[in-house]
C-alpha positions in Angstrom: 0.0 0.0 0.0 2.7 2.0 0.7 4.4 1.3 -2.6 1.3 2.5 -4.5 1.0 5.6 -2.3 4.8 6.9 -3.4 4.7 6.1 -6.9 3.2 9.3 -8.0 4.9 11.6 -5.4 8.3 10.0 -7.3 7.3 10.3 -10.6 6.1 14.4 -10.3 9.8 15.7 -9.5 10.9 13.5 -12.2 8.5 15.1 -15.3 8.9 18.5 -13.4 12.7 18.4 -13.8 12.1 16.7 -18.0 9.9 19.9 -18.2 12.8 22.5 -16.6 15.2 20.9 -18.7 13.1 20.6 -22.1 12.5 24.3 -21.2 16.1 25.5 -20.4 17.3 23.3 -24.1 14.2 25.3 -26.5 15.3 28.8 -24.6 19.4 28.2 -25.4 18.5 27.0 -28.2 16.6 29.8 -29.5 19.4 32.6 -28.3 21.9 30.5 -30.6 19.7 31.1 -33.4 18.8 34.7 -32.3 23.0 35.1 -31.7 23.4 33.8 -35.5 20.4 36.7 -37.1 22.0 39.0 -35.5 25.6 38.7 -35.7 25.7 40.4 -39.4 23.4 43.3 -38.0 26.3 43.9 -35.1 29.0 43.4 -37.4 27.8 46.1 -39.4 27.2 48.5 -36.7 30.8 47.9 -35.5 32.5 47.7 -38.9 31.0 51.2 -39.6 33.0 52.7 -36.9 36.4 50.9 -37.7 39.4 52.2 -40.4 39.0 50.9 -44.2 42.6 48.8 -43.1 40.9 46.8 -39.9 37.5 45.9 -41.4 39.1 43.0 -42.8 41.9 42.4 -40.9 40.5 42.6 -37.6 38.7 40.0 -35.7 37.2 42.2 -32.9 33.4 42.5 -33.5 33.4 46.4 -32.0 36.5 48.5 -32.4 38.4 49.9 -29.1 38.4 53.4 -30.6 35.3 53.9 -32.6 35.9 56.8 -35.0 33.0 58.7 -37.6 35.0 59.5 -40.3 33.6 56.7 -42.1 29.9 58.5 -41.6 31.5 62.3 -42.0 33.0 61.1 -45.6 29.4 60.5 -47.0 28.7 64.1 -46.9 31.1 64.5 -49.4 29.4 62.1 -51.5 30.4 59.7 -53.7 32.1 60.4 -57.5 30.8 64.3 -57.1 27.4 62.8 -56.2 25.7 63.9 -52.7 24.3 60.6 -50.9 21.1 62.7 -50.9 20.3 62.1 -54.2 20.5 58.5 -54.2 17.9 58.5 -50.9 15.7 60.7 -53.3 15.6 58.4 -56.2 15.0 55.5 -54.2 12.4 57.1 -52.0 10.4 58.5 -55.1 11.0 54.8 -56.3 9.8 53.1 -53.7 7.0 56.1 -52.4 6.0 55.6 -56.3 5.9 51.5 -55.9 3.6 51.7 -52.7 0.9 54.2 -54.1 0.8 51.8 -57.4 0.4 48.9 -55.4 -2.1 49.9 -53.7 -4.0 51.8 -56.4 -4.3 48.8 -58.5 -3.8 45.9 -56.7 -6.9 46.8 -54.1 -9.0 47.6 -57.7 -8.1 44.2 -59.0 -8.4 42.3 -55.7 -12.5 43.9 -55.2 -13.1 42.9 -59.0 -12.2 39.2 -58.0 -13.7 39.7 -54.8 -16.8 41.3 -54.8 -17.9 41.3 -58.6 -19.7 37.9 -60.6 -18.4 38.4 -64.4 -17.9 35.6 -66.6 -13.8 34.0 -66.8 -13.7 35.1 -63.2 -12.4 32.1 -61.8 -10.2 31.5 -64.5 -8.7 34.7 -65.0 -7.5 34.3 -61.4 -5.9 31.2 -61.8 -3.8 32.8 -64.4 -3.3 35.1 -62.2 -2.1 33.5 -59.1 0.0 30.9 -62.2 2.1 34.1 -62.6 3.8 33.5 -59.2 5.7 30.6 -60.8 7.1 32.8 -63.4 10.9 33.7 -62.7 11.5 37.3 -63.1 14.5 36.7 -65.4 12.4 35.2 -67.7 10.5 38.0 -68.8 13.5 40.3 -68.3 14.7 40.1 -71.9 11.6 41.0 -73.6 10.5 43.3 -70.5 13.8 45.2 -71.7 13.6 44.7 -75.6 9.6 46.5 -75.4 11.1 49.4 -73.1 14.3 49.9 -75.3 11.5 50.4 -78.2 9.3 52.7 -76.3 12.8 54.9 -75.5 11.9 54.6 -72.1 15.6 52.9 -70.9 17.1 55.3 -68.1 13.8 56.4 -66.6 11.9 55.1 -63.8 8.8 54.1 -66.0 10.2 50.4 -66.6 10.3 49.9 -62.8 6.8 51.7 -61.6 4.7 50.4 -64.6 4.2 46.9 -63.8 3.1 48.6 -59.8 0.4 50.5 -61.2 -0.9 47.3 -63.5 -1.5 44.9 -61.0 1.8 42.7 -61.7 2.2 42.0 -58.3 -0.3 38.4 -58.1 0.7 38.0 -54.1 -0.2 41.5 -52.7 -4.0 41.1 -55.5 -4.3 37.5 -53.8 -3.4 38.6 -50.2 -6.2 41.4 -50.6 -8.7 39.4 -52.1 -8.7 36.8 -49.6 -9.4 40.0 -46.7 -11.9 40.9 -49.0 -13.9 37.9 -49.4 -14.1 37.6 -45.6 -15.9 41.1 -45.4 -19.6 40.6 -44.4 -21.7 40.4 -47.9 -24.8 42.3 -45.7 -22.4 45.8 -46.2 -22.4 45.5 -49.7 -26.1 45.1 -50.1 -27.1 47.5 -48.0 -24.5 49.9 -50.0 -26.8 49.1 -52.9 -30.1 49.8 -51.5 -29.0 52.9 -50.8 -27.6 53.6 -54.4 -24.2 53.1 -54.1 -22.3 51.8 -57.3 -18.9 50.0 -57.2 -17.3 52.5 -56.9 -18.5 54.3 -53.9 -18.8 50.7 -52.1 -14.9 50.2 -53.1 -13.6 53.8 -51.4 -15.9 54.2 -48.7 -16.8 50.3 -47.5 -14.0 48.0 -48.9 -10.7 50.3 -48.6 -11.7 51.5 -44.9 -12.2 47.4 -43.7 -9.3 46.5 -45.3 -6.5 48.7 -44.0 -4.5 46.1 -42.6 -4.1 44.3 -45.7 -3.3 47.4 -47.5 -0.5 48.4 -44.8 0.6 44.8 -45.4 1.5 45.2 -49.0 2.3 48.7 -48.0 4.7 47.4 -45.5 6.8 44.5 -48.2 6.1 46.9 -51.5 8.3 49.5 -49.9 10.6 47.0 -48.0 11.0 45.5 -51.9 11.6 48.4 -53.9 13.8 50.4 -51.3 16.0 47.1 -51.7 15.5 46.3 -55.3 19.1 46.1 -57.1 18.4 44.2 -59.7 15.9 46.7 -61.9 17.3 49.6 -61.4 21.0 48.0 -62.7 19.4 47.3 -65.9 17.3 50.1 -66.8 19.3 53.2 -64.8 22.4 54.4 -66.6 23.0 57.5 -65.2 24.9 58.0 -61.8 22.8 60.8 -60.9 19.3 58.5 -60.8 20.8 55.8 -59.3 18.8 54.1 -56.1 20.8 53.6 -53.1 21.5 50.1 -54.3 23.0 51.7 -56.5 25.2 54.1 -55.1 26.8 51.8 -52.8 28.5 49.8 -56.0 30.0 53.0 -56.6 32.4 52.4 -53.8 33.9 49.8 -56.0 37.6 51.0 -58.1 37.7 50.1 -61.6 39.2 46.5 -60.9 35.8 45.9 -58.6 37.1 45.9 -55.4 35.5 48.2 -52.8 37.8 50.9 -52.6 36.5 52.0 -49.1 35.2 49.9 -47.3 34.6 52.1 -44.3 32.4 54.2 -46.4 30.6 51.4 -47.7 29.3 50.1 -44.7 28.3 53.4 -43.2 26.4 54.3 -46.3 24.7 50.2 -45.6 24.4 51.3 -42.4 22.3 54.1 -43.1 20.2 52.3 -46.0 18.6 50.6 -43.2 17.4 53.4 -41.1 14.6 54.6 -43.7 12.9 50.7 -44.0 13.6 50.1 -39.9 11.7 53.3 -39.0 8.8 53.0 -41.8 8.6 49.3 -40.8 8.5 50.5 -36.8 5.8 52.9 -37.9 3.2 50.2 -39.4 4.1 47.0 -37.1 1.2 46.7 -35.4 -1.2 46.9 -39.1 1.8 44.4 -40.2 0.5 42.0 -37.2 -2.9 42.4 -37.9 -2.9 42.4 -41.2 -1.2 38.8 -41.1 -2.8 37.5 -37.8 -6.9 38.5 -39.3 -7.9 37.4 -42.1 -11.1 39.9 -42.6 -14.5 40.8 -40.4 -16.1 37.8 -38.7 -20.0 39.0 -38.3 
């Protein structure tokens, strides 16, 4: 009797001490993983405040004697070229991006979502098929049809597509927040004489702000870090995007030049996407975490 009576007093400190340990194991191993994100992010921050010479040859993560020359040398700007101007060109890129996005992606997604027309279904399975499509597959004849148009070294090769509904993911992701919205708004919008349009910009757009800041959020994130358009349609040092600018660090064998400068100008790059991204978190959350209106 006694036997039976001590068995489960034994066996608690033993799962209690499984659980501390299984607990103590997921929370190390997490910081390892958090220690390996991050370890770029740091090395950047201390690499910015080291000489050109020790960025490669030292091993010390942050330097004993920080300096800010590195930062002071991109206010004389690069090649004759203030640093400003390649913030400009890839804010009005990306400022350009996000209002395009939103403009016709949100049109597209209520067409899908809210209005019965025949091919509907099937027109959105194309759609959604374009998401297989590599982008360097339609970046010859993407290139060839601009070159005709004479529109090579502008920014219209890189904002078109955002104001044509190119983008499938951000039409899809909008759609699907749309579709969740309560039918009874729309028909009470039409009892009262609203057409699509005034159910679109008064009803839809309102319910659906976190999906907009959403695509918001990744359009800007995209564009402000898009290298690969603006190399092939920007000629002209004086439009490039910050991309850009920081391959003009490079001499004329390729090699970074200054290295110090190159990081600081990374360095900054960041700030812009951190604070817009700090600014719209919490639509970013609920934009992922809801998926529309339950009634």
């Amino acid at each position: 009797m006694s036997a039976t009576t001590t068995r489960p007093t034994a066996t608690k400190p033993l799962s209690l001490n499984r659980r501390r340990t299984g607990s103590l194991a997921w929370h190390i191993g997490a910081l390892l993983i958090l220690a390996v994100i991050l370890y770029p992010v740091l090395w950047v921050v201390g690499a910015s405040f080291k000489p050109s010479k020790d960025i490669i040859n030292s091993l010390q993560l942050f330097p004993g004697h920080p300096i800010l020359a590195n930062f002071k040398g991109l206010a004389d700007g690069i090649a004759d070229i203030s640093i400003w101007t390649f913030f400009e060109n890839s804010l009005f890129y990306a400022g350009g991006a996000v209002v395009g996005i939103l403009i016709s992606c949100s049109l597209t997604a209520y067409a899908f979502a809210k209005i019965r027309f025949a091919g509907r279904n099937l027109l959105f399975s194309l759609m959604i098929g374009t998401l297989l499509l590599p982008y360097h597959v339609l970046l010859i004849p993407q290139y060839v049809m601009f070159q005709k148009l004479e529109l090579i070294n502008t920014y219209v090769p890189l904002l078109l597509g955002k104001y044509l509904a190119t983008e499938a993911f951000f039409v899809f992701l909008m759609v699907q927040f749309m579709r969740n919205l309560p039918r009874e708004l729309d028909e009470a919008a039409r009892i009262d004489g609203c057409g699509h349009l005034r159910i679109y910009w008064s009803i839809v757009l309102p319910l659906c702000r976190p999906a907009l800041i959403t695509s918001a959020i990744f359009t800007f994130i995209n564009a402000w870090n898009d290298f690969m358009g603006p190399l092939i349609y920007l000629n002209e040092p004086g439009k490039y995007t910050v991309s850009l600018g920081m391959m003009m660090f490079r001499d004329s064998d390729g090699v970074a030049a200054n290295y110090g400068g190159l990081i600081a100008m990374s360095l900054v790059a960041l700030l812009p996407v951190l604070l817009f991204f700090l600014a719209f978190q919490r639509y970013l959350i609920d934009g992922m975490a809801t998926s529309g209106l339950k009634g």
